[in-house]
SEKELUM-251813 format. One record per residue (C-alpha): residue in one letter; x, y, z. Coordinates in pm, 1 decimal. Layout:
  rest         X         Y         Z
     a         X         Y         Z
...
END
This chain:
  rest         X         Y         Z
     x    2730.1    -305.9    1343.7
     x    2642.9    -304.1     967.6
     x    2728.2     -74.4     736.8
     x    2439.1    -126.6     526.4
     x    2177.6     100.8     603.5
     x    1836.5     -21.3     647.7
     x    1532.8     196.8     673.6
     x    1172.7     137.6     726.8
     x     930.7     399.2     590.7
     x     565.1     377.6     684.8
     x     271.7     537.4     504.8
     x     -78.3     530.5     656.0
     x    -289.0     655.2     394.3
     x    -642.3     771.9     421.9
     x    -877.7     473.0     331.4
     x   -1038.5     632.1      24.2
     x    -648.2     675.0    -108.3
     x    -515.7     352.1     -10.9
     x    -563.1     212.3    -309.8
     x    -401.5     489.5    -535.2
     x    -128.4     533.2    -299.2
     x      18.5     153.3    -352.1
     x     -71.3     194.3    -735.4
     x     195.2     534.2    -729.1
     x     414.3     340.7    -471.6
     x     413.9       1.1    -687.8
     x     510.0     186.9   -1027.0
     x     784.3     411.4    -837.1
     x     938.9     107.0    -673.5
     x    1162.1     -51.3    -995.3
     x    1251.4     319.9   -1061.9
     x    1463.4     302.3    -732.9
     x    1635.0     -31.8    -764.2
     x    1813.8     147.2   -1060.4
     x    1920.8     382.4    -772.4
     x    2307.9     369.4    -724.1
     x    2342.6     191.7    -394.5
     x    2006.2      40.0    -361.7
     x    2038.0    -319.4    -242.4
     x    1669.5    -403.9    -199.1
     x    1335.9    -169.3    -183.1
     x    1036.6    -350.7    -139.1
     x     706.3    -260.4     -64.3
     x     472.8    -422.6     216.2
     x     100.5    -396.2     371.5
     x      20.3    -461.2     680.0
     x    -337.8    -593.6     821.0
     x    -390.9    -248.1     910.1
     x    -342.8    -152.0     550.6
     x     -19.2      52.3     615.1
     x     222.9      86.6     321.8
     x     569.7       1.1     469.1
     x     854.5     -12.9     294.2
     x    1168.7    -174.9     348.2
     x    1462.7     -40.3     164.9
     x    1864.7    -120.1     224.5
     x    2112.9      87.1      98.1
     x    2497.2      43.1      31.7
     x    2567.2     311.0     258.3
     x    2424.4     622.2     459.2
     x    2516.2     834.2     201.5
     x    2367.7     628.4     -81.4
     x    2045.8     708.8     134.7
     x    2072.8    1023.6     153.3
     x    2183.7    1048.5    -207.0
     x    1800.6     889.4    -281.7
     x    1647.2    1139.4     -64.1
     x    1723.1    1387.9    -334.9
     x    1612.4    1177.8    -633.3
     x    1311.8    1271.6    -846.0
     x    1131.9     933.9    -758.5
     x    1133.0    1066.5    -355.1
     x    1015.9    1389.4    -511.3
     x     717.7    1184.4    -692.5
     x     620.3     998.9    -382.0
     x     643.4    1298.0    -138.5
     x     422.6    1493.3    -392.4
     x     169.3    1181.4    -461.1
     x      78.5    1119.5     -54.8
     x      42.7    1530.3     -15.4
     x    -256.8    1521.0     189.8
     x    -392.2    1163.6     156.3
     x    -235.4    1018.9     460.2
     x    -367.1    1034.9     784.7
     x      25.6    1106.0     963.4
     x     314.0    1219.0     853.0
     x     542.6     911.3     701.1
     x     755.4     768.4     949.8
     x    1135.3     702.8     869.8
     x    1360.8     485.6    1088.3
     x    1717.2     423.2     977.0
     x    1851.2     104.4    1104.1
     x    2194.1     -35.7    1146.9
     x    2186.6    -424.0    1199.5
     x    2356.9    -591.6    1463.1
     x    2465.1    -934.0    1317.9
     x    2322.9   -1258.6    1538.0
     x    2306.6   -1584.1    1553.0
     x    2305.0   -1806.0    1209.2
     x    2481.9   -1655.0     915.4
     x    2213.6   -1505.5     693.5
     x    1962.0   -1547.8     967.3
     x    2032.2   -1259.2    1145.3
     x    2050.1    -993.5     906.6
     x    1804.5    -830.7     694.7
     x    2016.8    -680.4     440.3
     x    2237.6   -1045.2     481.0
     x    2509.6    -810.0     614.0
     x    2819.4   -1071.9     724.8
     x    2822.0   -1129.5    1089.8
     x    3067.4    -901.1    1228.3
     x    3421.7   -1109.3    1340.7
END
């Protein structure tokens, strides 16, 4: 197993705030790659119009380090009551398969 945790956040906004949620999530998003820890954030839509972003972090704790950062702060205050659920969070450990680099989101090595 990796040590690099992944996590997955999904938003589902409200359709009349889809478009001003990814606007706030878009000029938040290079605020966190300055994050210590942060090995890739990136934002994603689905056909469904779901915000979803990927994010990979160093470690657990330099997660939960960016769970107290002011840009969390911004994004849990700027989706207050435009989404139609609450966000949903998964945190993810890979499990290295197959082809080198292939198996891995974060590119973790394959474990020996």
């Amino acid at each position: 197993m990796s040590n690099i945790c992944t996590v997955v956040a999904i938003f589902t906004p409200m359709p009349e705030h889809a478009d001003s949620l990814k606007a706030m999530l878009l000029l938040i998003t290079p605020l966190v790659h300055e994050e210590a820890g942060c090995e890739f954030y990136t934002l994603n839509e689905d056909v469904e119009g779901r915000l979803i972003y990927v994010e990979a972090w160093s470690t657990r704790q330099h997660w939960i380090d960016h769970m107290e950062e002011p840009t969390v702060k911004q994004i849990l205050a700027g989706v207050e009551g435009k989404l139609q659920k609450e966000v949903e969070v998964y945190e993810l450990y890979n499990v290295p398969a197959g082809t080198s680099g292939k198996g891995s989101l974060a590119q973790a090595a394959p474990a020996a």
